[in-house]
C-alpha positions, 0 to 999 in steps of 0.5 A: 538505528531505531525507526518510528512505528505508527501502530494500526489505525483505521481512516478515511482514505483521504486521511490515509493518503494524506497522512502517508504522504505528510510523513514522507514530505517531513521524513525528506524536510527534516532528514529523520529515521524511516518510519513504518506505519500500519493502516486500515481503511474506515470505509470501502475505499478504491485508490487509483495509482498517480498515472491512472485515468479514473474514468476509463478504469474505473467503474466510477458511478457504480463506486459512488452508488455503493458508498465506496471512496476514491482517492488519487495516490501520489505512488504509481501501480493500478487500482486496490479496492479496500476493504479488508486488509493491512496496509503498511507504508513505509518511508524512508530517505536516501540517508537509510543505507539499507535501501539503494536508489533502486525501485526494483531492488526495494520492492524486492527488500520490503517484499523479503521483509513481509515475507518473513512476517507471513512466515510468522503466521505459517505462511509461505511466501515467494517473490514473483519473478521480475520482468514477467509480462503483465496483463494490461489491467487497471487491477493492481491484483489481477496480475504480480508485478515483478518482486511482489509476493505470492503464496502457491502462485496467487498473489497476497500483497500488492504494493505502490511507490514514489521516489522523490528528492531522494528518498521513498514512499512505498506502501501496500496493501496485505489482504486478510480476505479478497472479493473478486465480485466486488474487485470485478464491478468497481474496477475494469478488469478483463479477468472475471470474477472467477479468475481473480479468484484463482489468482489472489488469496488472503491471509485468513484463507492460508491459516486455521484460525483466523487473525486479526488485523493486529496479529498481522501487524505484529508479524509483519513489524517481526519480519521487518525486525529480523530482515533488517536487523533494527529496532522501532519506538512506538510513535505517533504523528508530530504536530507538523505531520499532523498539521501538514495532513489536515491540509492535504485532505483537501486535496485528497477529497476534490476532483481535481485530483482524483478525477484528473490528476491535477499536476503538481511538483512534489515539495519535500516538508 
């Protein structure tokens, strides 16, 4: 099978969200191939997973003094401040047998397959154990979850998903550099600045030159190649997709979703 591959693009994360979540709703609608995207963020941004409260974990008004976004996801997981980074996403119908219908064991494949990307650019990446307790933090990086990757015990990646009418969106972030001052103002954390920074690392802390963020999306679609054992056909987004984001940016810009959660029922397309 042969997966579409959206190449690095840097957005709004209203738009990031919205486009991630246009894919996976047309993926499931039209049964199509799983499709691989790689992302950057056009502005500071803090995104808050689906179940989080915004105003009780996250330092909401310093975000808005320092012109940070904050965008509500529709994956689960805590708070990622963003900034400089690669963050991939992947989508994917229950129809793709490589994956089963289990969030832990397609943490643990996408994981494996990102690893062999780092391995790519000399780096050496393990999956945290599963089942560790894990801090009670709104800081997505303050502590691994289970199958997460981490290079010398510090954590690299942190990833989200929704499983919704069979299929999958996962996506994550992959720091090229981390800021545990600013992690530490925007997002409640009972770890400190120096602590974070003993527990996270980027890539361009682990190599001796320096990459790009397309070196690294060049070595992460290698290692999802290799681990899988597929093909990708650079794409972009079909009308439908782009017309279906246009309209979930609106979403992704009020309040009402990012603030409270607004509830609503996920529809496939």
């Amino acid at each position: 099978m042969i997966w579409r591959l959206i190449s690095y693009q840097s957005h709004s994360s209203f738009q990031n969200m919205a486009i991630d979540e246009a894919i996976f709703r047309d993926t499931l609608k039209n049964r199509k191939p799983p499709t691989l995207r790689f992302f950057g963020w056009r502005k500071a941004a803090v995104s808050v997973g689906y179940f989080q409260d915004v105003p009780k974990e996250i330092h909401a008004g310093r975000c808005r003094s320092a012109g940070v976004e904050v965008v509500r996801r529709i994956t689960g997981g805590k708070a990622v401040y963003h900034l400089d980074e690669v963050t991939y996403s992947l989508s994917a119908g229950r129809w793709e047998r490589r994956f089963p219908d289990d969030i832990v064991r397609t943490y643990e494949i996408i994981s494996s397959c990102l690893a062999r990307g780092l391995a790519e650019l000399g780096i050496r990446a393990s999956l945290a154990e599963p089942g560790r307790k894990a801090e009670r933090t709104p800081n997505c990086f303050s502590e691994p979850a289970g199958k997460e990757l981490l290079v010398g015990g510090r954590k690299i990646c942190g990833s989200a998903q929704i499983r919704s009418h069979g299929g999958f969106l996962q996506h994550g972030s992959l720091l090229m550099t981390f800021d545990p001052a600013a992690t530490a103002a925007l997002i409640q954390s009972p770890a400190p600045p120096e602590q974070l920074r003993n527990r996270v690392v980027g890539v361009n802390e682990l190599v001796g030159t320096p990459v790009s963020a397309e070196e690294i999306c060049e070595a992460l679609l290698a290692g999802f190649g290799d681990a899988l054992g597929i093909d990708f056909a650079p794409g972009e987004l079909t009308q439908a997709e782009r017309d279906l984001s246009a309209g979930l940016i609106e979403k992704y810009e009020s309040d009402s979703w990012t603030l409270t959660r607004k509830k609503e029922d996920f529809e496939a397309g």
